[in-house]
C-alpha positions as CSV (number, residue, x, y, z in Angstrom):
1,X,-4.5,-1.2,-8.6
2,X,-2.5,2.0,-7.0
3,X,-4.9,4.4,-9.1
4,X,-7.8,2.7,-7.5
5,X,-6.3,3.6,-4.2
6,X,-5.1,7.2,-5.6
7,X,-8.3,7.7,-6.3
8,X,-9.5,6.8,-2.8
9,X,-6.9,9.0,-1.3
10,X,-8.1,11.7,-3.4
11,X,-11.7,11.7,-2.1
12,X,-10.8,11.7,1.6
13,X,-8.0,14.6,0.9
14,X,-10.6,16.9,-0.4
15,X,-12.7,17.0,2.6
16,X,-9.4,16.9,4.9
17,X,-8.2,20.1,3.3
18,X,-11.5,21.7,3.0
19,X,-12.2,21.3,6.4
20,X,-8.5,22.3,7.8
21,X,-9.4,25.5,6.1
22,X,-12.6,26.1,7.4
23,X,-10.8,25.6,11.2
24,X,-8.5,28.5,9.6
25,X,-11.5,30.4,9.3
26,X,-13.6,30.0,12.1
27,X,-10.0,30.2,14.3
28,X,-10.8,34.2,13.0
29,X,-13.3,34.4,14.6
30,X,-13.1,33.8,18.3
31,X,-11.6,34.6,21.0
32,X,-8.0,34.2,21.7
33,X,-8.9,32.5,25.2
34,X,-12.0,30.9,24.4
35,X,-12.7,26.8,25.0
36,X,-14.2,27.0,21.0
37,X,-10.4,28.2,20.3
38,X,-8.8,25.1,22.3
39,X,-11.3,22.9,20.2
40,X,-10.2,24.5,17.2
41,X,-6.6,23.7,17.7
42,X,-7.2,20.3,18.7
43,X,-9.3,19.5,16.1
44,X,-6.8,20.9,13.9
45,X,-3.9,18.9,15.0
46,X,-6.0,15.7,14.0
47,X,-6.9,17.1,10.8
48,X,-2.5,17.4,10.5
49,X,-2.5,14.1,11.5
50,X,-4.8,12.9,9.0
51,X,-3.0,14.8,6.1
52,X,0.4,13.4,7.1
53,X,-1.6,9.5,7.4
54,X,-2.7,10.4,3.8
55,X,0.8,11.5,2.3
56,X,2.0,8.5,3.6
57,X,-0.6,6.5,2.0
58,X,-0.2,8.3,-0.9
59,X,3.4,7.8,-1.0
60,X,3.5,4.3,-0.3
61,X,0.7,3.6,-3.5
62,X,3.2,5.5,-6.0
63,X,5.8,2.7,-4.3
64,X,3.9,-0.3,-5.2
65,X,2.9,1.4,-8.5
66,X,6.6,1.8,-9.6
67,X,7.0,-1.7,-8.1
68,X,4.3,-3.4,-10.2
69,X,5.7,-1.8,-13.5
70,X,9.4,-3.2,-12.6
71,X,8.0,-6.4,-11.9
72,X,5.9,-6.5,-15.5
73,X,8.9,-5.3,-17.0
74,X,11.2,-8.5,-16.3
75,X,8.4,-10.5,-17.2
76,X,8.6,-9.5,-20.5
């Protein structure tokens, strides 16, 4: 079950981080006082929020993982 969802988590990451990195990049390129800039930075602190929603996510699938495998284990 938790790989299922790992792999889930894995294909929204990707595009998370690619697309934190290409804010990064176009940040380069404008102006320090520009209304693209402010975009920028807002739209980066969702893509930050996103990541952090992810780790979470990510976190709490290795807990139920480590949970399920306990719980097989005393059915034994």
């Amino acid at each position: 079950m938790s790989r299922k969802y790992k792999g889930i988590i894995n294909d929204i990451s990707n595009p998370v981080d690619s697309t934190n990195r290409f804010i990064n990049l176009a940040l380069n390129t404008v102006g320090d006082n520009s209304q693209g800039r402010q975009f920028l930075l807002e739209s980066k602190q969702g893509i930050r929020k996103t990541a952090a929603l992810l780790k979470k996510l990510n976190d709490y699938s290795l807990k139920i993982e480590k949970e399920i495998v306990e719980m097989s284990k005393t059915d034994e």
